[in-house]
N, C-alpha and C positions, 0 to 999 in steps of 0.2 A: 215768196216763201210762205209755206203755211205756219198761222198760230200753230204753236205746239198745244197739245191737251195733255190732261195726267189723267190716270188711273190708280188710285191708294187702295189696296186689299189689305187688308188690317185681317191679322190672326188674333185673336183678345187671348190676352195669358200665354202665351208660346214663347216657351226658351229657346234661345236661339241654337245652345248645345242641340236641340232636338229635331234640328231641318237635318237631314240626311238620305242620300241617295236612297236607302232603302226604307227610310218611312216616308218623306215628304220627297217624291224624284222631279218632282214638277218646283217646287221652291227649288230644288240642287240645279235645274236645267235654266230656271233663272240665271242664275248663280253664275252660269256659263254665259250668259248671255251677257250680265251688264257687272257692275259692283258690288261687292259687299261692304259694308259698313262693317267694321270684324272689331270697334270700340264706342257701339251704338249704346244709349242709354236711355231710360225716361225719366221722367222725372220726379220729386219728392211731394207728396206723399203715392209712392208706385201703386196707386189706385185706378182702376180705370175711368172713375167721372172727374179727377183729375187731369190727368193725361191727355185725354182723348180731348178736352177744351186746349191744354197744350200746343193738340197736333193741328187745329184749327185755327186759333191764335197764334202761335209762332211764340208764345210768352209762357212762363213759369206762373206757380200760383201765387206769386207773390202779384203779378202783372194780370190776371183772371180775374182769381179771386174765388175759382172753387177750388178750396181749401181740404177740401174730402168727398168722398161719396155719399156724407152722411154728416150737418153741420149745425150749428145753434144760429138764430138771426137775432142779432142783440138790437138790431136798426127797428125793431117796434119792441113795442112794450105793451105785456108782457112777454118779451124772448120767446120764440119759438124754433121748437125742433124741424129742421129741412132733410127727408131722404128723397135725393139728386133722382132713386131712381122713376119715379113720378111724372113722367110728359104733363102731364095737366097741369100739374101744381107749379111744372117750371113756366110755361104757358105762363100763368096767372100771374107769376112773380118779374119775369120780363114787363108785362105790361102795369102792372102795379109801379118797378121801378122807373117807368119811361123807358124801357127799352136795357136797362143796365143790370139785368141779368147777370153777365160777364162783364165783368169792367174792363176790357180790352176787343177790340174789334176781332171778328172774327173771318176767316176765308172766304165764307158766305155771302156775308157783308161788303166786303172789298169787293169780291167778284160782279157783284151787282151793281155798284157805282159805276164801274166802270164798261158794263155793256154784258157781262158773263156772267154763266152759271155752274152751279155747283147742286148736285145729285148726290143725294145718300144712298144708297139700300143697305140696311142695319138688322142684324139678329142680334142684338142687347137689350135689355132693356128695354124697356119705351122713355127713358129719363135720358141716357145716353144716348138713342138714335136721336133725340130733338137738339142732343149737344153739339152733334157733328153737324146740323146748321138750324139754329135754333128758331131761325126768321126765315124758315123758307116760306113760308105761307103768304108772307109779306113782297115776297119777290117773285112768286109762282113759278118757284123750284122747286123740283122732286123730291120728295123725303119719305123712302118706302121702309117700314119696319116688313120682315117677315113674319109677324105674330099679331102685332099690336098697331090696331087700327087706332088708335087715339092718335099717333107718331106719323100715319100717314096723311101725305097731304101732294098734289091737292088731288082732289075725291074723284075727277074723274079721266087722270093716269090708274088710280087703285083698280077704277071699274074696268079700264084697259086690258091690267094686267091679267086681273082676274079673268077675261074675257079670254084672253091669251096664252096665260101660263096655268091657272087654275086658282081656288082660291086660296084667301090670305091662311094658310096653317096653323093650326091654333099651337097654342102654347103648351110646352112638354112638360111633366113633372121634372122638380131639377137631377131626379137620381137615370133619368133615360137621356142619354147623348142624344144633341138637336141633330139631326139627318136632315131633315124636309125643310126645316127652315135655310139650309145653307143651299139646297137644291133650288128651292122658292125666288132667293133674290139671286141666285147666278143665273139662273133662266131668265130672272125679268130683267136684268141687265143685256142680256145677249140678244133677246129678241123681243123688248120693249124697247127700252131706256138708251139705248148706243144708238139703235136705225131709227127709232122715231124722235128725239129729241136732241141728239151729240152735246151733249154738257160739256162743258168747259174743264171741269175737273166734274172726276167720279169716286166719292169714296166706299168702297164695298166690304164693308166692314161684318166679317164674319165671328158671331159670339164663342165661339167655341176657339180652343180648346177650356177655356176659364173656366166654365159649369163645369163639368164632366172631372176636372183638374180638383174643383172643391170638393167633390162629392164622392168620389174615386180614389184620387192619390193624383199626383205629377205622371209618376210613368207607369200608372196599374194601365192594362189591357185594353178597357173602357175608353180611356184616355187615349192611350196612341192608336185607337181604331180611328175615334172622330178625327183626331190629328190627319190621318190618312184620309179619312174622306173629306176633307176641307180640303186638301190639297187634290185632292182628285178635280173637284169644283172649280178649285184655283186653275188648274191644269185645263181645263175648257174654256178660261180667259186667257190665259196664256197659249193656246192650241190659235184661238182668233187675232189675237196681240200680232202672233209669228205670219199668219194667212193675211192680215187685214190692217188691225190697228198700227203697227210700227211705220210701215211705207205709208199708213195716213199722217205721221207725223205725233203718233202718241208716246208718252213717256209712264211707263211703268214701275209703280214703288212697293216693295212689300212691307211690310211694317207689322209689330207688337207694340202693346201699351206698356208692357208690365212681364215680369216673369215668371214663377213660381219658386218658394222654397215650403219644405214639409211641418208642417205642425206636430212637434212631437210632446210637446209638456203641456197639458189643460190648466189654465189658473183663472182666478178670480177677480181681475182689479177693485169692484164694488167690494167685495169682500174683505181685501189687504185697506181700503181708506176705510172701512167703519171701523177695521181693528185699530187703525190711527186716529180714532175721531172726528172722523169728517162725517157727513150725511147726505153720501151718494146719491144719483139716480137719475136715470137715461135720456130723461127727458125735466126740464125747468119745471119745477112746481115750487108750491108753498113746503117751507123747510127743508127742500135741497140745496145744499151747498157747494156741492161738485155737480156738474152732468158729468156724466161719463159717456162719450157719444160713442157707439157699438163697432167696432171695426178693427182691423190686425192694426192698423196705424193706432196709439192712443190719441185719443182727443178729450182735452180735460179743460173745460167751461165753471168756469168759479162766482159763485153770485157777488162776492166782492175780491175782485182782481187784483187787491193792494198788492205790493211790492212783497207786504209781510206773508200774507195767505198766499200767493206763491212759491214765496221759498219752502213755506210750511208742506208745501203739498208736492214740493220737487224731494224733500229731505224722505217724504213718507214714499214718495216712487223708488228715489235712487235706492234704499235702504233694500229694494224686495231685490232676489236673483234672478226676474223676470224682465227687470228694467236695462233697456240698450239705449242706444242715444237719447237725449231728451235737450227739449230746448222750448224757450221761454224772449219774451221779449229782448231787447239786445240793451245791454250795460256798455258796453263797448264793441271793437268791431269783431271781437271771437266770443266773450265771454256775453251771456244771456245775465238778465236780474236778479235771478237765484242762482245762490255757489253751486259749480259742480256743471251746470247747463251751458249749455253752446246758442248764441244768438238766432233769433229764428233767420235774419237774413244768409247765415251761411247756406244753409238749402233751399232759397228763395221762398222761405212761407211766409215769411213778415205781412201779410194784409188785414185787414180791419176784419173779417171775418175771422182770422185765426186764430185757434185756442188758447187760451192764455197757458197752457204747458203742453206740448204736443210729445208724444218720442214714442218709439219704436221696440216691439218686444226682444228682447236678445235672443240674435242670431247667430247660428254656428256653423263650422264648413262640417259638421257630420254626414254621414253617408247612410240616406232612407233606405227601407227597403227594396227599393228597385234601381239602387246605385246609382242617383243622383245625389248630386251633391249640394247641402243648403237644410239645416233644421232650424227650429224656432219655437218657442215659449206661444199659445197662441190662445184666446179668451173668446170663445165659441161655443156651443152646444153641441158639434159635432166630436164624431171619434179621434184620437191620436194616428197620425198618417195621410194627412189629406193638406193639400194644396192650399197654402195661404200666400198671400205678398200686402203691400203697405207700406215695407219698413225699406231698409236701407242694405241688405245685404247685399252685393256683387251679381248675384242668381235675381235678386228681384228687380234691381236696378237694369241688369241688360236687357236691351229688346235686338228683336229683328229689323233690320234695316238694309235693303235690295234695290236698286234702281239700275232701270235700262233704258236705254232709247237714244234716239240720236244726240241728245243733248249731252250724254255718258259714253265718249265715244269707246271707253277700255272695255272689252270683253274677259271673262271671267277672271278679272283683276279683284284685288283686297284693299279697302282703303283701313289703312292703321292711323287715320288720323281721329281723333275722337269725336264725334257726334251726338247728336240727340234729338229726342222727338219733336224741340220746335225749330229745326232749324228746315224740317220739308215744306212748311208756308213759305218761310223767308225765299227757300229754292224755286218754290213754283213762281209765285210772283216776280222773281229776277227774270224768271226765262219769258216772263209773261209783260215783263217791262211796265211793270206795273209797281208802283212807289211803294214801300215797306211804312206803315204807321210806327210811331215813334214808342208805342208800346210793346213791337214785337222787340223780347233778346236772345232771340236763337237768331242764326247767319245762314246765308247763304254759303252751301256746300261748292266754294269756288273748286277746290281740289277735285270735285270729281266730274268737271268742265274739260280735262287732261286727261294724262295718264297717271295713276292714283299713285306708282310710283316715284313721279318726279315731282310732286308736293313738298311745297316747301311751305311749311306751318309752322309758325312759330309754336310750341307747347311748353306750358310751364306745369309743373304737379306741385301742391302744396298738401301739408299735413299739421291738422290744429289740433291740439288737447284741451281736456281740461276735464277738471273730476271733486271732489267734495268726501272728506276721509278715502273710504278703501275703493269710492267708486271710480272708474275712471275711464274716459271715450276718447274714441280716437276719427276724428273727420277726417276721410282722403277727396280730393277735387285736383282737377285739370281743366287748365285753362288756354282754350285757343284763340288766339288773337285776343279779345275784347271779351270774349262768351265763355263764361266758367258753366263746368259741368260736375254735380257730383259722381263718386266712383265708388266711395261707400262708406258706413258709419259704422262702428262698433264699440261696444263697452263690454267690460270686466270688472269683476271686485264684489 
């Protein structure tokens, strides 16, 4: 019997509301073919240089250890500001720490001990294409960015491709949807990377819909055109999958990091802490006493961490109508060390990188202009209307989640058992009988081994409060067997 292989196409930013016959027909023809994940999630902070280490590790950021897309490193002195999205700088920091970059081993890594490999092609970043295997170079796997030549490796697959598909496409301003670059690496996967090399696993991780999402709207025109042409691309993997790859024994996943909800209130965080006397600012220096690191998630770095200057700087958050979940080191097993905050281990961010006050801008089930559903409070330089995620809403928590192959024997079957983005390492590796490290806590999707019907999961749902005067939040989580997954966070008051 042949190893099985996997295939991951990652949509970045795609709500799962938005696969449909008539935008996305090649996602719906999936659809038909194998499972839906129909209570898939990602996890917290819903960022994609979060996540996407997640969906690599099999582990939460509590288990990783990137804590944001964007973070303080307290581990030298004087602290420095890290943006994840950086190939070089992350480069420099793996080997700086001995290799511990990510404090949890990742797919890459595994698949190489044990005889296997593991192939990116990436339109994100160049900080997140190094994420989805950040030590390829060390194992002389594939890691193609469509843009960004620092993220590829090694130099002459690049020259290959180049020879073959054409060259690597530069980089688009963010207000013009990427076309070329999702055309780029589906090509080079189809006739470089599959016939000349067959990786063990392949992740084809396409950047869009996310840009076009931030700079547009969720469902402005701009948006669901890329939409469509990503699944057009996808739809030439899947045209091959159906001719080729399935009777070769491959197993296909579609997958989202993250979702979108709309930004409709512009605020200030730096602005509301000087009016509380603090002395904000972005970045560690002489006489800051908050960082405020940039991003829809809040991340709030305090040059003295005490128990007191925490509570101090939760009382001046909860107090604004901008402020939704928040959470701070843990006092007990729900309540955090300032009243009113919820423990960081409820949404697994508890790690020694994480901010000493983290939370989320208040979210609400409003209805944007283009009738989705999902608004929020949001601290950016752009206009009111446009695509954010980070936090904890329902819209930014869900992702896409599709697997087919022989391993799924159900055809357009639902599974309603709940999910998440690390439980697709724990699955490949089971099929690949291959040992699970003791720091993955996502599971292997036994349930959709059957008919997703006859699943019999244990689920328990739980609901925590807790609030400080008129603030008050509300944590929902489900938990399958062993593997809690959040569902979503909200505050009022």
């Amino acid at each position: 019997m042949l190893s099985p292989r996997f295939i991951i196409v990652s949509f970045d930013g795609l709500r799962p509301d938005l696969v449909s016959q008539e935008l996305t027909p090649n996602l719906f023809r999936l659809q038909s073919l194998g499972v839906t994940l129909s209570k898939h999630r990602t996890i917290y902070p819903s960022e994609t240089r979060s996540a996407f280490p997640s969906l690599v590790t099999g582990a939460t950021t509590s288990r990783h250890g990137m804590v944001g897309n964007k973070y303080i490193d307290r581990s030298v002195s004087p602290p420095r500001y890290i943006d994840t999205a950086d190939a070089v700088l992350l480069r420099e920091l793996d080997l700086e720490s001995g290799g511990r970059l990510m404090s949890a081993p990742t797919l890459g890594e595994i698949l190489a001990v044990s005889g296997k490999s593991l192939a990116v092609l990436a339109t994100n970043t160049p900080g997140t294409t190094r994420f989805f295997h950040h030590k390829a170079e060390d194992f002389g796997h594939v890691r193609l960015s469509g843009h960004f030549r620092e993220a590829c490796t090694p130099e002459e697959v690049l020259a290959e491709v180049e020879t073959r598909v054409g060259l690597l496409p530069p980089e688009l301003p963010k207000l013009e949807p990427d076309k070329a670059g999702q055309d780029w690496i589906t090509s080079t996967f189809l006739d470089v990377v599959w016939p000349n090399h067959r990786p063990d696993v392949t992740i084809l991780s396409y950047g869009e819909p996310d840009v076009t999402s931030h700079f547009h709207g969720t469902g402005a025109e701009e948006t669901l055109r890329i939409i469509a042409h990503c699944d057009r691309q996808f739809g030439r993997v899947l045209d091959w999958w159906e001719a080729e790859g399935r009777a070769g024994g491959v197993q296909l996943v579609a997958a989202s990091d993250h979702g979108h909800i709309t930004g409709h209130t512009r605020v200030s965080v730096i602005d509301c802490l000087q009016d509380a006397g603090f002395h904000p600012g972005t970045v560690p220096a002489p006489g800051v006493d908050v960082v405020v690191v940039p991003g829809q998630v809040g991340a709030l770095y305090l040059a003295d961490p005490s128990d007191e200057q925490i509570s101090r700087l939760v009382r001046a958050i909860t107090s604004q109508p901008w402020c939704g979940p928040i959470f701070t080191r843990a006092k007990d097993e729900v309540q955090g060390i300032a009243p009113g905050s919820f423990a960081q281990h409820l949404v697994f961010a508890d790690h020694v990188r994480a901010p000493d006050v983290s939370f989320s801008f208040r979210a609400d089930d409003s209805i944007d202009p283009f009738g989705l559903a999902g608004g929020t409070f949001y601290d950016n330089d752009r206009r009111s209307g446009l695509g954010v995620h980070g936090g904890l809403h329902p819209k930014e928590l869900a992702a896409v989640g599709i697997v087919a192959g022989s391993a799924f024997p159900a055809s357009g079957a639902a599974s309603t058992v709940p999910s998440g983005i690390c439980d697709f390492a724990p699955t490949i590796l089971h099929l690949l009988e291959i040992d699970r490290p003791s720091e993955m806590n996502g599971r292997a999707l036994h349930e959709l081994f059957q008919d997703p019907a006859k699943a019999d999961a244990e689920i328990r749902r739980e609901t925590v409060e807790a609030g400080f005067g008129r603030f008050r939040q509300v944590l929902r989580r489900v938990q399958v067997g062993s593997t809690t997954y959040v569902e979503s966070g909200m505050a009022e008051g």
